[in-house]
N, C-alpha and C positions, 0 to 999 in steps of 0.2 A: 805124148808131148802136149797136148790141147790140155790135158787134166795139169798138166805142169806150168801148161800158161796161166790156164782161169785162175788155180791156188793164187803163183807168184803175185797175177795182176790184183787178186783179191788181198793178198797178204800190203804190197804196194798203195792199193788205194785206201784199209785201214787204217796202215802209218799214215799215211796223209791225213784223214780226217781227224786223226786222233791226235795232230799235232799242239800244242796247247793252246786252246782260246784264252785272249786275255782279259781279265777285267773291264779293259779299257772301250769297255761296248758303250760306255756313256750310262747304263743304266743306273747305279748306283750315284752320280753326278745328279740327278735328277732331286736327289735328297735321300734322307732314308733316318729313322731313328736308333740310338743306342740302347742296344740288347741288353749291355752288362751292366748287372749291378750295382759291380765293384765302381761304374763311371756315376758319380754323384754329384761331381761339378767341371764338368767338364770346362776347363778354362783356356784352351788354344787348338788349334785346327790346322793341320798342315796335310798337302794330299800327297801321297810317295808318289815319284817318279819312277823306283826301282819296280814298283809292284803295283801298276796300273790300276786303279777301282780302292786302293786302300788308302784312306783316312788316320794320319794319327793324332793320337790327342790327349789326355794326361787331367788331373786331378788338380784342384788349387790346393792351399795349404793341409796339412796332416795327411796325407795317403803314404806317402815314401817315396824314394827313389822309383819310379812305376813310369812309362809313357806304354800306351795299349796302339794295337794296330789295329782298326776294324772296315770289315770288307763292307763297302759301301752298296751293294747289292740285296744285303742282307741284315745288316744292322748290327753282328755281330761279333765280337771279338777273336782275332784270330791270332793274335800273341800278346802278351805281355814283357815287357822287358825290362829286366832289373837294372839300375844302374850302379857298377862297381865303380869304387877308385874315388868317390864324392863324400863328401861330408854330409849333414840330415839337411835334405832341402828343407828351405823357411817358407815360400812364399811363391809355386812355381807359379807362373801367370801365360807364357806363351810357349810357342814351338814352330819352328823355322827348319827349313829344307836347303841346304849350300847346294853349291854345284858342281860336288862331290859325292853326290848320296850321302852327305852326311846330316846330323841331325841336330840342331841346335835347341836349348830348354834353357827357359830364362828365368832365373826364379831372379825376379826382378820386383817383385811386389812387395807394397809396403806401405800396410793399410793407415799406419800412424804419420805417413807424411812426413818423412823426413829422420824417422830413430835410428834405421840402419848406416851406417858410417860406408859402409858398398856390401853391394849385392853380388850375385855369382850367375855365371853364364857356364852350361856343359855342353858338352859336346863329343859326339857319338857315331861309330858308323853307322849307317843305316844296312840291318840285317840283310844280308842277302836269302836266309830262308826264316819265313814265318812259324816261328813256333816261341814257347814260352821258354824264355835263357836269358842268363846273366850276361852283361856285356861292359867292356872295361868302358869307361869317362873320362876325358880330361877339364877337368875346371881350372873357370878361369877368373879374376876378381875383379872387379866392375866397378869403378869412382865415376862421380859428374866434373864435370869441371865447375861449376857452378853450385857445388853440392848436394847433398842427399835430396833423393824425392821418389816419388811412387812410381811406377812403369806397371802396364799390363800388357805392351807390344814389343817386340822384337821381331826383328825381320834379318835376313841374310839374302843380299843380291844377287841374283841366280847366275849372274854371271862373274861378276869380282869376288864375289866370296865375304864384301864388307858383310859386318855386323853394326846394324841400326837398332835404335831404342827410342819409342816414344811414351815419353811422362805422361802422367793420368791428373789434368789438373778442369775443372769444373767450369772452366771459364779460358778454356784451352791450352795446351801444351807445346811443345818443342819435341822438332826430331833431331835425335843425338847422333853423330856419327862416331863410332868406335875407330882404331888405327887401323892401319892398312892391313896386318894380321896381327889378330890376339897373342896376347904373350902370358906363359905361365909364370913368372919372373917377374911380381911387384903387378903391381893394380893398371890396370886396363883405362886409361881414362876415355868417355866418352862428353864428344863438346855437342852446344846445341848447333846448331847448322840455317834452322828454317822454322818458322811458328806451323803449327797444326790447327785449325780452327775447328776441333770436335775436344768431347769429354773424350780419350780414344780408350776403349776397353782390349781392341786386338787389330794387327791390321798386316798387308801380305801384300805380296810384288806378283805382277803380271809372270807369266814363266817366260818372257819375252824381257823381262827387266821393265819395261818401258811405262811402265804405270804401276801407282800406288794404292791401294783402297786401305783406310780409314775405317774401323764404325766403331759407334758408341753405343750406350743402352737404346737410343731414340732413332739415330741415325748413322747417317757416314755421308762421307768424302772420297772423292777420288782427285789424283791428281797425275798428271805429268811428270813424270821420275825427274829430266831433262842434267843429270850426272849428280844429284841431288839440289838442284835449282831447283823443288819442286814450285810446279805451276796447278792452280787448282781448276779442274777442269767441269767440277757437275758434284751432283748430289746423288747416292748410293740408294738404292731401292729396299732397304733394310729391315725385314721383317720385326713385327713386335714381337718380341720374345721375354721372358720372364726375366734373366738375367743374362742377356747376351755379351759371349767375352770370346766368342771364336769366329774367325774367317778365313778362306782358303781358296783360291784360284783353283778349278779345275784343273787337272795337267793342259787338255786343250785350248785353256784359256778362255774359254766361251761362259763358265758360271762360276760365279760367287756363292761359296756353301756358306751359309752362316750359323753357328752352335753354341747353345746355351747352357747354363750350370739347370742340374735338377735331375732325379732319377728320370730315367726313358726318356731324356730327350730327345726333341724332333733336330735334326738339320736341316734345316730349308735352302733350299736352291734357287739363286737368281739369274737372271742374265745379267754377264761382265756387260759393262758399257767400253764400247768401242774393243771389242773382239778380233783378235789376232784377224787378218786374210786370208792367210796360207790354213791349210786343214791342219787335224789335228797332229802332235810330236809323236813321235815311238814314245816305245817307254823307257830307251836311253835318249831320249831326248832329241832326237836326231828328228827332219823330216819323214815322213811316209807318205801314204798315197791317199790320206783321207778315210783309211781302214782302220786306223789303228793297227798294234801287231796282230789281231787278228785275221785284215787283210794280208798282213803279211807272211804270216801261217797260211794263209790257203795256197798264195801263188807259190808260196816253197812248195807246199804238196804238191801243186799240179805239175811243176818244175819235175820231182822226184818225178811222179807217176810217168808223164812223157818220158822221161829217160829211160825208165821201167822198160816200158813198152818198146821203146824204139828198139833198146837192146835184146829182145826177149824177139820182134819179129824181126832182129839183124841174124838170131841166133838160126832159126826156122829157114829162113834163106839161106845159109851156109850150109843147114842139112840138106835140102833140096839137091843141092848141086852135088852133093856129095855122091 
C-alpha cells in the first residue's frame, strides 16, 4: 500500500507540474526581435489574447494573403496562416484583435493618396491551435464619407466590437468610425468622428478599451477613448526605429510593443502610460490573481494534488478498520 501511495502521489504531483505554463510570464512583453525571414516589412502588431506571449503581424504590400503568429519569447514564428475566401490583398497596413478572438486586417493603404475608390477590411477567427493552415475570411468593402485617402491604422474596440480607421495625412489625420457591425452587402462606409494630431502609421486600444495610443514614424499620442470623444492625454515614449508602423498593448496592459518594417526587426517594449490597477487578464480575458494562467495552473495542481492525497489517506483509514 505505501508503494501504492508514493507511485499514486508521484504520478499526482507530475500531472500537476506538468500542467501547461503559459506564455503570459511577461517575458516576451519585455520585447524580442523577428526570426523569420519571410517578415520583411512588418506593418501592424496585435498581441493574441487566445494564446498569451504570441504577437501577430503580417507583411505590407506583395507578400499574399499571410498574417504570422510569433512567440514573443523567442522571436520566432510559430504559424502562418493563409487567408481563403479574399480577393489579392493591395495594400495590408494593420491588424486588430475584436472581442471575439477574432482577427481583423486592414489592407487600407494607399500610398497614392487617394486612387483607390475603397479599400477592404478581413476578417478571421483567431486559430485556436498554432500551426501553419489555411483559414476561411470574410471581407468586407470600406468607403470614406468624405472620400478616398491613405490609412495605416485600424483598430477594433475590445469591447463593442466597433471597427476604427485612422488616415495617414503629414499634417495630421482623422479617426473614422465604421457602423455598428460591418456588412458584406454594399460598402462599409466609415465617417471622421475626431482630428488625430500625429502623422499616425499604427495605433491600438487599451485591453480595457479605455485608452488609445497613436504613433508615427517620430512619435505618438495617447488619448482618452471617453465612447470616441477622444481627449488627448500625453505624448508616447516611442522608440526611433527605421520604419515604425506597428503597435500593440500587452494583453496586461502594462507595455507598448512597438514594430518596425525591415528583416530581423527589433520590437521594443515600453511602458503604457497610465496602466490598468487591477493585475494582469487571463488569457480569456477574465480577471486572475496577478499569475497569469500560469498562477492559475499551479493552484489547480495543488487543488488536484490535495484531493489526491486526501482521498488516497481516506483510503488507508478504511483499511485500518477493516
Amino acid at each position: 500500500m505505501r508503494r501504492s501511495f508514493a507511485v499514486l502521489a508521484g504520478v499526482l504531483l507530475t500531472g500537476a507540474c506538468a500542467l501547461p505554463a503559459s506564455a503570459a510570464d511577461g517575458a516576451g512583453d519585455h520585447g524580442f526581435t523577428l526570426q523569420d525571414p519571410r517578415i520583411t516589412e512588418s506593418s501592424g502588431l496585435a498581441a493574441s489574447r487566445l494564446h498569451p506571449g504570441v504577437y501577430w503581424t503580417h507583411n505590407d504590400s506583395g507578400d499574399g494573403p499571410y498574417i504570422y503568429a510569433v512567440d514573443s519569447r523567442t522571436g520566432k514564428t510559430v504559424a502562418r496562416i493563409t487567408l481563403r475566401g479574399i480577393g489579392s490583398p493591395r495594400d495590408v497596413e494593420a491588424i486588430s484583435i475584436g472581442p471575439h478572438d477574432e482577427i481583423y486586417l486592414g489592407d487600407i493603404g494607399d500610398n497614392f493618396g487617394g486612387k483607390w475608390p475603397y479599400v477592404w477590411i478581413y476578417r478571421l477567427p483567431e486559430p485556436k491551435e498554432l500551426k501553419d493552415q489555411t483559414v476561411t475570411a470574410t471581407q468586407y468593402v470600406v468607403k470614406y464619407a468624405n472620400g478616398p485617402r491613405d490609412a495605416e491604422s485600424l483598430i477594433v474596440h475590445p469591447k463593442t466590437g466597433r471597427v476604427y480607421i485612422i488616415d495617414k495625412k503629414e499634417d495630421g489625420g482623422h479617426l473614422y468610425e465604421g457602423p455598428a457591425a460591418l456588412s458584406t452587402s454594399g460598402a462599409n462606409i466609415f465617417k471622421p468622428i475626431a482630428p488625430v494630431d500625429l502623422w499616425a502609421t499604427d495605433a491600438a486600444f487599451s485591453p480595457d478599451g479605455r485608452h488609445l495610443a497613436v504613433r508615427g514614424y517620430l512619435g505618438g499620442i495617447y488619448y482618452d477613448w471617453n465612447d470616441g470623444r477622444i481627449s488627448r492625454k500625453g505624448r508616447l515614449d516611442v522608440p526611433l526605429q527605421g520604419q515604425g508602423e506597428g503597435v500593440s498593448y500587452s494583453v496586461d496592459g502594462t507595455k507598448l510593443l512597438y514594430s518596425s518594417e525591415g528583416a530581423d526587426s527589433e520590437v521594443v517594449a515600453k511602458d503604457a502610460p497610465d496602466p490598468p490597477a487591477s493585475k494582469s487578464p487571463s488569457a480569456s480575458g477574465g480577471p486572475s490573481d496577478g499569475t497569469g494562467s500560469t498562477g492559475s495552473s499551479l493552484k489547480l495542481g495543488a487543488v488536484v494534488v490535495a484531493a489526491g492525497v486526501a482521498a488516497l489517506f481516506g483510503v488507508r483509514r478504511l483499511r485500518r478498520r477493516r
